[in-house]
Short mmCIF file of the C-alpha atoms (twelve columns), coordinates in Angstrom:
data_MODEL
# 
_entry.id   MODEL 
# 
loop_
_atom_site.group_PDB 
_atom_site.id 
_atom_site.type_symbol 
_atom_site.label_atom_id 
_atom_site.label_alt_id 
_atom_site.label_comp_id 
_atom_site.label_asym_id 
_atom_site.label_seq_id 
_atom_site.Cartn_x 
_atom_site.Cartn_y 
_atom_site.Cartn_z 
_atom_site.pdbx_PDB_model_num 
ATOM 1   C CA . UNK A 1   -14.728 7.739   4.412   1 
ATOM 2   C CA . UNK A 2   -15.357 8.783   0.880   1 
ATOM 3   C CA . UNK A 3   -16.208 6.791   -1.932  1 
ATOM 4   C CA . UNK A 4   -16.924 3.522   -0.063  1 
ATOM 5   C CA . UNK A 5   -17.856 0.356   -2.004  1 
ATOM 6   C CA . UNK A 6   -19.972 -2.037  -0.316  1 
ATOM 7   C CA . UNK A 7   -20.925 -5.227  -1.026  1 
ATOM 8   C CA . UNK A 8   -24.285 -6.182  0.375   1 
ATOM 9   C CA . UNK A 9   -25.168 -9.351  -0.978  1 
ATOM 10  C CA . UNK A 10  -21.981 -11.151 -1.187  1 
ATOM 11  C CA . UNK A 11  -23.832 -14.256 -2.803  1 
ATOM 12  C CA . UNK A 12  -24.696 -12.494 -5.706  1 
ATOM 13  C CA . UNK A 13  -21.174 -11.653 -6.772  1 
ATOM 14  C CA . UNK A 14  -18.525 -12.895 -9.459  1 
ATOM 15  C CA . UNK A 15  -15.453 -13.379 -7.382  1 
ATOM 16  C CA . UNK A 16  -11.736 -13.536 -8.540  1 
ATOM 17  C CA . UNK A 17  -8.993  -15.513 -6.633  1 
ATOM 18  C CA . UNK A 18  -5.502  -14.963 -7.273  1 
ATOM 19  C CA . UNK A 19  -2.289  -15.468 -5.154  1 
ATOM 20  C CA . UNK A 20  1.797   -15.603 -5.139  1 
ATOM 21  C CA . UNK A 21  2.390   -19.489 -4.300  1 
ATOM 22  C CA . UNK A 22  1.187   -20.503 -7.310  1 
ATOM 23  C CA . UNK A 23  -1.959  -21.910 -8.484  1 
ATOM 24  C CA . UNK A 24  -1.731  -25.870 -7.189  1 
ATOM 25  C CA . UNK A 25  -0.763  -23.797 -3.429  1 
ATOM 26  C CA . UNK A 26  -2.627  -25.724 -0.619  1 
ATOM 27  C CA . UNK A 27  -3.397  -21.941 0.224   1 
ATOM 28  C CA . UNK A 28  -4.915  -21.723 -3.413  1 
ATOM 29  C CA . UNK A 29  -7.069  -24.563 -2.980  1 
ATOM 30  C CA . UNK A 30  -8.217  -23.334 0.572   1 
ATOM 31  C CA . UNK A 31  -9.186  -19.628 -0.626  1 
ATOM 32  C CA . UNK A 32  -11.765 -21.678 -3.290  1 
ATOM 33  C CA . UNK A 33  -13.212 -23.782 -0.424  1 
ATOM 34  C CA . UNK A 34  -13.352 -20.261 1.383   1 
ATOM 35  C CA . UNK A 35  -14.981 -18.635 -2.027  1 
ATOM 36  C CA . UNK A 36  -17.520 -21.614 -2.395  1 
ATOM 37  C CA . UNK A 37  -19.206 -20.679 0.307   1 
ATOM 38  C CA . UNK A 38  -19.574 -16.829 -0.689  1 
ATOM 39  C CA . UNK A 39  -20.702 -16.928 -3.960  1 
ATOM 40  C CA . UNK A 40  -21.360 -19.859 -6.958  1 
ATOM 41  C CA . UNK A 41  -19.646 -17.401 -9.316  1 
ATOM 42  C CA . UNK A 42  -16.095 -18.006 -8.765  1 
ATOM 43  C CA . UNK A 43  -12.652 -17.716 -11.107 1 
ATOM 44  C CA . UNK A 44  -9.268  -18.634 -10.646 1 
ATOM 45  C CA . UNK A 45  -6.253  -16.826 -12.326 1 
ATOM 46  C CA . UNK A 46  -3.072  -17.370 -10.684 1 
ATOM 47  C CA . UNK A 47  0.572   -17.919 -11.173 1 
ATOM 48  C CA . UNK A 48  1.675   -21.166 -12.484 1 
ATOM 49  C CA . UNK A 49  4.410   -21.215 -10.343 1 
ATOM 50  C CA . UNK A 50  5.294   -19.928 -7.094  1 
ATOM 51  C CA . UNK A 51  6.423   -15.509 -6.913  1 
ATOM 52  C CA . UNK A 52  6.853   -14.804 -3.136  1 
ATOM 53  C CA . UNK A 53  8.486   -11.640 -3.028  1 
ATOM 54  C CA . UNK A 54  7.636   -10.588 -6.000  1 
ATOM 55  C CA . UNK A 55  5.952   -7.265  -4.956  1 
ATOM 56  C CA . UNK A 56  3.739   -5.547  -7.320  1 
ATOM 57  C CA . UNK A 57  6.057   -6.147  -10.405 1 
ATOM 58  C CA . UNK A 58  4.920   -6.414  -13.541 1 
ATOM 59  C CA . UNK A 59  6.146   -8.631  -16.639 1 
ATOM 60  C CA . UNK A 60  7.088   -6.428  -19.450 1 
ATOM 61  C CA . UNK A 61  10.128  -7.734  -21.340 1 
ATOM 62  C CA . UNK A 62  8.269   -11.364 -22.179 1 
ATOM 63  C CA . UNK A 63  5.188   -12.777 -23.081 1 
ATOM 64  C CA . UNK A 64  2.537   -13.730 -20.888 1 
ATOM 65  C CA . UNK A 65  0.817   -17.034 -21.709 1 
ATOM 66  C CA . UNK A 66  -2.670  -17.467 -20.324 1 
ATOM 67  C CA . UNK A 67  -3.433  -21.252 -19.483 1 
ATOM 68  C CA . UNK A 68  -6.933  -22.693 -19.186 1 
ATOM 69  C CA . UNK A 69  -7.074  -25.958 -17.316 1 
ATOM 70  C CA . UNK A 70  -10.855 -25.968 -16.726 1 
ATOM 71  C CA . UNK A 71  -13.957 -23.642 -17.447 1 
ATOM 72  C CA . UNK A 72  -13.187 -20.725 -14.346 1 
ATOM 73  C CA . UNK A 73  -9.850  -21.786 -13.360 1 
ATOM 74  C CA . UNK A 74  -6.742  -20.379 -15.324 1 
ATOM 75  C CA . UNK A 75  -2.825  -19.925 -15.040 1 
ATOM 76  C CA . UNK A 76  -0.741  -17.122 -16.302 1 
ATOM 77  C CA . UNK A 77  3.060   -17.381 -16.905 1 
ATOM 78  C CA . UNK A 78  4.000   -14.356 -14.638 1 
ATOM 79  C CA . UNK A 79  3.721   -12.772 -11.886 1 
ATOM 80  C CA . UNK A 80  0.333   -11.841 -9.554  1 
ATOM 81  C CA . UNK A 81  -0.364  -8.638  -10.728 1 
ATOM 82  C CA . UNK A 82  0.159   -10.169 -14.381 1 
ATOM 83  C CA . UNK A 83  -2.499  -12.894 -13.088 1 
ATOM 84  C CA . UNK A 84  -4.758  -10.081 -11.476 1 
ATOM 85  C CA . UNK A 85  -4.565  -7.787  -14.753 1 
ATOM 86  C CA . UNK A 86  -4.884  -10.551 -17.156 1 
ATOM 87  C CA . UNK A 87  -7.992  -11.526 -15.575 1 
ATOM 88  C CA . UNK A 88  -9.669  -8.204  -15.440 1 
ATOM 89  C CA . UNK A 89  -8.454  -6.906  -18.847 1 
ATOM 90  C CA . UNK A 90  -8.413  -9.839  -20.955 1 
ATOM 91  C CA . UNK A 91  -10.227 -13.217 -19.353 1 
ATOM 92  C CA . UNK A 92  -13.250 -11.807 -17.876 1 
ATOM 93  C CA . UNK A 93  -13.225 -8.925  -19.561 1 
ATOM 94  C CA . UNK A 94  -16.998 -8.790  -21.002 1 
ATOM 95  C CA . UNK A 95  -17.872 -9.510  -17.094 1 
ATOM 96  C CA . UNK A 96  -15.069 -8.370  -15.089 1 
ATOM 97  C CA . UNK A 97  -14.858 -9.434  -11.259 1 
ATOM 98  C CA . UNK A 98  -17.034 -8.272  -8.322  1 
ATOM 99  C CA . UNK A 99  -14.637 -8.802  -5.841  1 
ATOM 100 C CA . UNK A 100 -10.611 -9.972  -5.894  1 
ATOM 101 C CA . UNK A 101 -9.726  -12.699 -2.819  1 
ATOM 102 C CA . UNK A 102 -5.681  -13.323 -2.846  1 
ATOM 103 C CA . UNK A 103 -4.076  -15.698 -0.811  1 
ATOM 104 C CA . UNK A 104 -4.179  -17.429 0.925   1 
ATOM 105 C CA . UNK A 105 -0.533  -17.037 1.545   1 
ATOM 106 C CA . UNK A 106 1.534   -19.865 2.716   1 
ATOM 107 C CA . UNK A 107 3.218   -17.242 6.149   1 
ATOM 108 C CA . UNK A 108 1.732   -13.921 7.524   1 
ATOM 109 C CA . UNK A 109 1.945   -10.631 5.547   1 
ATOM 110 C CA . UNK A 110 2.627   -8.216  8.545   1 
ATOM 111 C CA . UNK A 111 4.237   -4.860  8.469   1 
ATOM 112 C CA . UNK A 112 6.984   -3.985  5.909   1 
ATOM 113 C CA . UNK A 113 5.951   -7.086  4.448   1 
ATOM 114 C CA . UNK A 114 3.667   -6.296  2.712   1 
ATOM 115 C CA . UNK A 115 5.866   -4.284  0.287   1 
ATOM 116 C CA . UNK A 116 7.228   -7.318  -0.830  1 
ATOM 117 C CA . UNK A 117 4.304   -9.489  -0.617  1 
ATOM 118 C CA . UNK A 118 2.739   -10.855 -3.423  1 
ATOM 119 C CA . UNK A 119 -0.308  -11.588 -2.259  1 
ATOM 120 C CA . UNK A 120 -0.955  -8.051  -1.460  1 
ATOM 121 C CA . UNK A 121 0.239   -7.000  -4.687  1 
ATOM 122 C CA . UNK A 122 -2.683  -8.928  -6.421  1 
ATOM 123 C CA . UNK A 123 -4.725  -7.712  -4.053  1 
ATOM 124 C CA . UNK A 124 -3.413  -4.051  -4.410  1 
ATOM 125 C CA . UNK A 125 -3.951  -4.474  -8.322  1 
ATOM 126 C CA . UNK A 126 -7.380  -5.247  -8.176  1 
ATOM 127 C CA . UNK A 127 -8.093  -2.183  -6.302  1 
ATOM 128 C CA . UNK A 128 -6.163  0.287   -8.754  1 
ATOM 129 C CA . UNK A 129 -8.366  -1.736  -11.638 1 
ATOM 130 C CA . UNK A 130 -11.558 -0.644  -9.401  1 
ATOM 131 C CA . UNK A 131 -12.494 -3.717  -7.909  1 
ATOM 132 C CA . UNK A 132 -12.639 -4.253  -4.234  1 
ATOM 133 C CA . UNK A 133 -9.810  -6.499  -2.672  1 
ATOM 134 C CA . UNK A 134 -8.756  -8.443  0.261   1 
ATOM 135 C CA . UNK A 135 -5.949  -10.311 0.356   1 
ATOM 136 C CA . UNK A 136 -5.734  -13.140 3.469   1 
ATOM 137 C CA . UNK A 137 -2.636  -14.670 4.811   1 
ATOM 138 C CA . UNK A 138 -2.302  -17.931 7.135   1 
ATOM 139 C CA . UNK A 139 0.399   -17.117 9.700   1 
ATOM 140 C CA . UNK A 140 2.721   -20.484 10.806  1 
ATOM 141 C CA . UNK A 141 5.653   -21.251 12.869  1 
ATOM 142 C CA . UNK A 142 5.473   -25.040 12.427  1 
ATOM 143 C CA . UNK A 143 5.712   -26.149 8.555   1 
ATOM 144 C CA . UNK A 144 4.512   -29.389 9.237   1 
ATOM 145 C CA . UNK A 145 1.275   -27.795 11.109  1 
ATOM 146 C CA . UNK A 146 -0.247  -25.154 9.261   1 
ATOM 147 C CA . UNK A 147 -3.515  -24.130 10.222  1 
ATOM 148 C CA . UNK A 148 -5.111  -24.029 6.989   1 
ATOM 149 C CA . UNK A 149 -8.144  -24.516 8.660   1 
ATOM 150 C CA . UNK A 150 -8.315  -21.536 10.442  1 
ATOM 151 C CA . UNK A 151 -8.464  -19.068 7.942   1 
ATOM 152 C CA . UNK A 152 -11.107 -21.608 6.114   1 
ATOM 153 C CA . UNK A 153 -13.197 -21.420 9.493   1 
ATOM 154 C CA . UNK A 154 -13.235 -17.840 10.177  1 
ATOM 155 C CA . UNK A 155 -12.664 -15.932 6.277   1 
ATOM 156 C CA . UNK A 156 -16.431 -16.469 5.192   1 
ATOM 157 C CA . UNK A 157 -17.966 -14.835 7.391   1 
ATOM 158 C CA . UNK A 158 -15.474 -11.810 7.930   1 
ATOM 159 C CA . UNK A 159 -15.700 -11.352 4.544   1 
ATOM 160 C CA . UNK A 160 -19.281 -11.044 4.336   1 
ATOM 161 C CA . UNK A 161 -19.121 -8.585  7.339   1 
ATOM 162 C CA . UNK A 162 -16.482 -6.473  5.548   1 
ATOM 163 C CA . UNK A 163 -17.849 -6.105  2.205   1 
ATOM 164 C CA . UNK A 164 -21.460 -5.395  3.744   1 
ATOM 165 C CA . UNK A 165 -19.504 -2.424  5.706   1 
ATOM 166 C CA . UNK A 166 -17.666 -1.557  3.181   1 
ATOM 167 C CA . UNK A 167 -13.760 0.787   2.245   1 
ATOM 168 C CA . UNK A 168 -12.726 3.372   0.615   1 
ATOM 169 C CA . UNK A 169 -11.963 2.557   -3.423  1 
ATOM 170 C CA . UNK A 170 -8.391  3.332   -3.000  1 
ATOM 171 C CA . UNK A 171 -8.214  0.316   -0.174  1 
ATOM 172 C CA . UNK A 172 -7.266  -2.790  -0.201  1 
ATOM 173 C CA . UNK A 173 -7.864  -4.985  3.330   1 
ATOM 174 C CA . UNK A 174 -5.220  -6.887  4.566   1 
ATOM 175 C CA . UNK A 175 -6.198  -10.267 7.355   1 
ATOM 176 C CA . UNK A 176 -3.496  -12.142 9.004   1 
ATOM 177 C CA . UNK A 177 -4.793  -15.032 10.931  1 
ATOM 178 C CA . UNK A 178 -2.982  -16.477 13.566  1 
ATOM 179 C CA . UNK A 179 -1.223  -19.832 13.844  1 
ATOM 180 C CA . UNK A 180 -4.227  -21.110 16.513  1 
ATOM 181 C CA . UNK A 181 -6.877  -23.530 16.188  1 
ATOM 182 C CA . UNK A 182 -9.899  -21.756 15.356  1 
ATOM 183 C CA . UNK A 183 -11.448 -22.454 19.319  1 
ATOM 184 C CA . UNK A 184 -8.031  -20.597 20.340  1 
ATOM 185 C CA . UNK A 185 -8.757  -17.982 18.188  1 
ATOM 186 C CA . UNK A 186 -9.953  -14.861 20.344  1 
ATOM 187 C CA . UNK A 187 -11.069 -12.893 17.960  1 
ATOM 188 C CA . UNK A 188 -10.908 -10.062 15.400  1 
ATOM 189 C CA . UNK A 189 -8.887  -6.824  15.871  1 
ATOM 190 C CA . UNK A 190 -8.515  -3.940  13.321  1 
ATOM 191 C CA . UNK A 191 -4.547  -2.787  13.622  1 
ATOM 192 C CA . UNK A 192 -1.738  -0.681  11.654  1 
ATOM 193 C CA . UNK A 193 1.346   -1.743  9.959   1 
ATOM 194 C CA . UNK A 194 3.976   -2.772  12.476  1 
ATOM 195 C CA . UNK A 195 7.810   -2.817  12.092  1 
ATOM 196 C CA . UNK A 196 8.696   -6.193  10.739  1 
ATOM 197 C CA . UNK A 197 11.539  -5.719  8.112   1 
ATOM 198 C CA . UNK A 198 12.854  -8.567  6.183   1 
ATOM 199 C CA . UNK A 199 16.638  -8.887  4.203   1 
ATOM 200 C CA . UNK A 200 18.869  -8.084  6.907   1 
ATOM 201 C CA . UNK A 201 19.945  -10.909 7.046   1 
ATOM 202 C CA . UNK A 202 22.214  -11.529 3.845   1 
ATOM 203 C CA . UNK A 203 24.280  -15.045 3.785   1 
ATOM 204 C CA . UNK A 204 27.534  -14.915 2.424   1 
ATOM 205 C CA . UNK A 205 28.161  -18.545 0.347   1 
ATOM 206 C CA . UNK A 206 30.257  -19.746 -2.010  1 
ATOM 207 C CA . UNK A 207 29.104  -21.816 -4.855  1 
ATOM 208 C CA . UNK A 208 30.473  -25.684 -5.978  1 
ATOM 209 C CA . UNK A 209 32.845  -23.613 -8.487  1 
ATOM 210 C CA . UNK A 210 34.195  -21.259 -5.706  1 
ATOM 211 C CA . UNK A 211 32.021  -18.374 -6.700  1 
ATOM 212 C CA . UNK A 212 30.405  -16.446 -3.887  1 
ATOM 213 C CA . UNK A 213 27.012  -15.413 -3.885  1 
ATOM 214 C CA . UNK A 214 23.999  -13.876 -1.356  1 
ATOM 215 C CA . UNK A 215 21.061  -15.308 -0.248  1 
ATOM 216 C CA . UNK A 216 18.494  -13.271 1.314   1 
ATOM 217 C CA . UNK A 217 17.769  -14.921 4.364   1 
ATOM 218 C CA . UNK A 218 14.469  -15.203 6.944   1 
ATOM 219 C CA . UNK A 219 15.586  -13.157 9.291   1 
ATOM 220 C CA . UNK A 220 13.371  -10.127 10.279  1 
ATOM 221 C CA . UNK A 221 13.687  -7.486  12.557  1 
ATOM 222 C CA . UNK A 222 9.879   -7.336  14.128  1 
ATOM 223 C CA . UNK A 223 8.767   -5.438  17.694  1 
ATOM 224 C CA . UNK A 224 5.689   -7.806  18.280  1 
ATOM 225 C CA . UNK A 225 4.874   -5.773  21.555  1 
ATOM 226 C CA . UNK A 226 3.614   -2.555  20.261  1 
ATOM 227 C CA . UNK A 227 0.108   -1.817  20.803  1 
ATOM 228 C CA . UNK A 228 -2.376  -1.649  17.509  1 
ATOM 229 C CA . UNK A 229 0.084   -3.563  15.726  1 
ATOM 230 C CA . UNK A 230 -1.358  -6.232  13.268  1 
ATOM 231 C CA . UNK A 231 2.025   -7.926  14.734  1 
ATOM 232 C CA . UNK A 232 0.786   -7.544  18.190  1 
ATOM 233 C CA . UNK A 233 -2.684  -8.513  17.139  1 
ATOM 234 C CA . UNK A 234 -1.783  -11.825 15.351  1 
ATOM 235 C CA . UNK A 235 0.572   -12.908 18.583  1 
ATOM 236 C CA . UNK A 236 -1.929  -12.398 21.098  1 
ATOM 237 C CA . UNK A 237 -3.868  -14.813 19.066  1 
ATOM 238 C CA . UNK A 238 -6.018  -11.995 17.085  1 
ATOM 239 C CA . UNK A 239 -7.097  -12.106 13.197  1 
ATOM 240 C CA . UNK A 240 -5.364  -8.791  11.988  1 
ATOM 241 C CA . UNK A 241 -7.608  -6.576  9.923   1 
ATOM 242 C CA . UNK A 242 -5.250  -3.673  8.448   1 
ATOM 243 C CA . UNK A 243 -6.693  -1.374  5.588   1 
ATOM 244 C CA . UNK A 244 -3.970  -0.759  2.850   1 
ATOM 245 C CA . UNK A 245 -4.287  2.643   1.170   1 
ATOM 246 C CA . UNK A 246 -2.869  2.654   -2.578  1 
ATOM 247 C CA . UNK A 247 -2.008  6.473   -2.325  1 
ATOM 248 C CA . UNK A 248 1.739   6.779   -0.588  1 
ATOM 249 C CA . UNK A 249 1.116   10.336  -0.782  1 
ATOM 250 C CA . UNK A 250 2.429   11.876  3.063   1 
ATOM 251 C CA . UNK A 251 -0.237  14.824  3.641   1 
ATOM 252 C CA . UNK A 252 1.488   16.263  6.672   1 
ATOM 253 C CA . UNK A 253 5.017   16.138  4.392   1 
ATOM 254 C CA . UNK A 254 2.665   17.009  1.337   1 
ATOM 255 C CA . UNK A 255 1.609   20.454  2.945   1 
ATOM 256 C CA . UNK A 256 5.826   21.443  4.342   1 
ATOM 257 C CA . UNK A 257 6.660   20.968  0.581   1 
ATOM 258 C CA . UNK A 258 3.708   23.343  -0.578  1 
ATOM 259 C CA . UNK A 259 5.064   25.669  2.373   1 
ATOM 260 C CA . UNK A 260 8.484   25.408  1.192   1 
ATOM 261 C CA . UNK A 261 7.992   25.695  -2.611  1 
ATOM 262 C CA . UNK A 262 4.591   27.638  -3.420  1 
ATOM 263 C CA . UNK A 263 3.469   28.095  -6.587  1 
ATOM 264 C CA . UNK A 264 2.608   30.949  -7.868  1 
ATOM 265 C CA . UNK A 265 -0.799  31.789  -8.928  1 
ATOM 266 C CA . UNK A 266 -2.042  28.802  -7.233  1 
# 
């Protein structure tokens, strides 16, 4: 692994926390009880209002309007990688951030979804700004039971481990925890993307005027049996631990092209 960033001494670091349910998200306020117990040095920039879905998409046609509601906590009028940016390039600019925490997200981020997820993408900006990321996600089938507490009981400390082991600068670490109490919990298992695709599942309504329109539905098409899956992991009752890489780049592809098209000289 090349280029690893560590963090040894997780107490001693200025921590960012950023999300995509918005910044009064029960998720929100259980990532700063999580981050209270890490370090004393902790900020909050988040959306004021909720961007699931959102993706890594940027605001570029409007203004963004930085918020300050106490002396570390602030809200941005866009989306998370606005919030994420904002913070590093504007807000704490003369000290930027040690480490970014997003989430934590109000469902699990598991395979494709986390091309759509906002969460990541906050977490995903903070690594292309240089600044080591996880993002954490609180996996639920019952909306009147969500196990905030889970991710609260077990995050600390697997953060601490992580950062003291340390990733690659061009990673950002992805945990899924399951929807168990934390006794139920069986423990911790590094896995890969699995297939879990959302937006098949377009409805077909018509509006009070008569005017049809789509709504992108929760359907998703998901094989939670594979092996190594973070999807596998989180239903056997596992935290997921998935490293992200920034880079798309396909080596194996990468090297066919070069085959295919060599340049000459090179």
């Amino acid at each position: 692994m090349s280029d690893v960033k560590s963090i040894k001494d997780i107490s001693k670091c200025r921590i960012l926390l950023s999300n995509d349910d918005g910044i009064t998200a029960p998720g929100m306020a259980a990532l700063e009880r999580i981050a209270a117990q890490l370090s004393d040095d902790v900020w909050v920039v988040a959306p004021a209002t909720e961007h699931s879905g959102a993706g890594h998409s940027l605001t570029i046609h409007q203004p963004l309007r930085p918020l300050q509601l106490s002396e570390r906590r602030f809200t941005v009028s866009g989306t998370p990688t606005d919030s994420v940016m904002v913070a590093v390039n504007h807000i704490m600019k003369g000290h930027p951030p040690d480490l970014v925490l997003s989430g934590v997200n109000f469902g699990g981020n598991l395979g494709e979804d986390v091309h759509y997820s906002g969460t990541v993408a906050a977490a995903m900006e903070g690594t292309l700004l240089g600044v080591p990321a996880i993002a954490l996600s609180q996996v639920w089938t019952d909306i009147d039971n969500i196990r905030w507490g889970t991710a609260e009981h077990f995050a600390p400390n697997l953060i601490r481990d992580i950062c003291a082991a340390g990733w690659s600068a061009d990673v950002l670490i992805n945990l899924n925890f399951p929807d168990r109490a934390p006794e139920d919990v069986l423990g911790v298992m590094p896995a890969q993307q699995g297939k879990h695709k959302l937006g098949d599942d377009l409805v077909l309504r018509d509006d009070p005027r008569g005017r049809p329109y789509l709504w992108i539905g929760t359907k998703r098409v998901s094989d939670p049996s594979a092996q190594g899956t973070d999807l596998k992991a989180v239903d056997d009752g596992y935290i997921s631990v998935t490293p992200l890489n920034v880079d798309l780049t396909h080596g194996a592809t990468l090297d066919s092209l070069q085959k295919l098209f060599p340049v000459s000289g090179a």
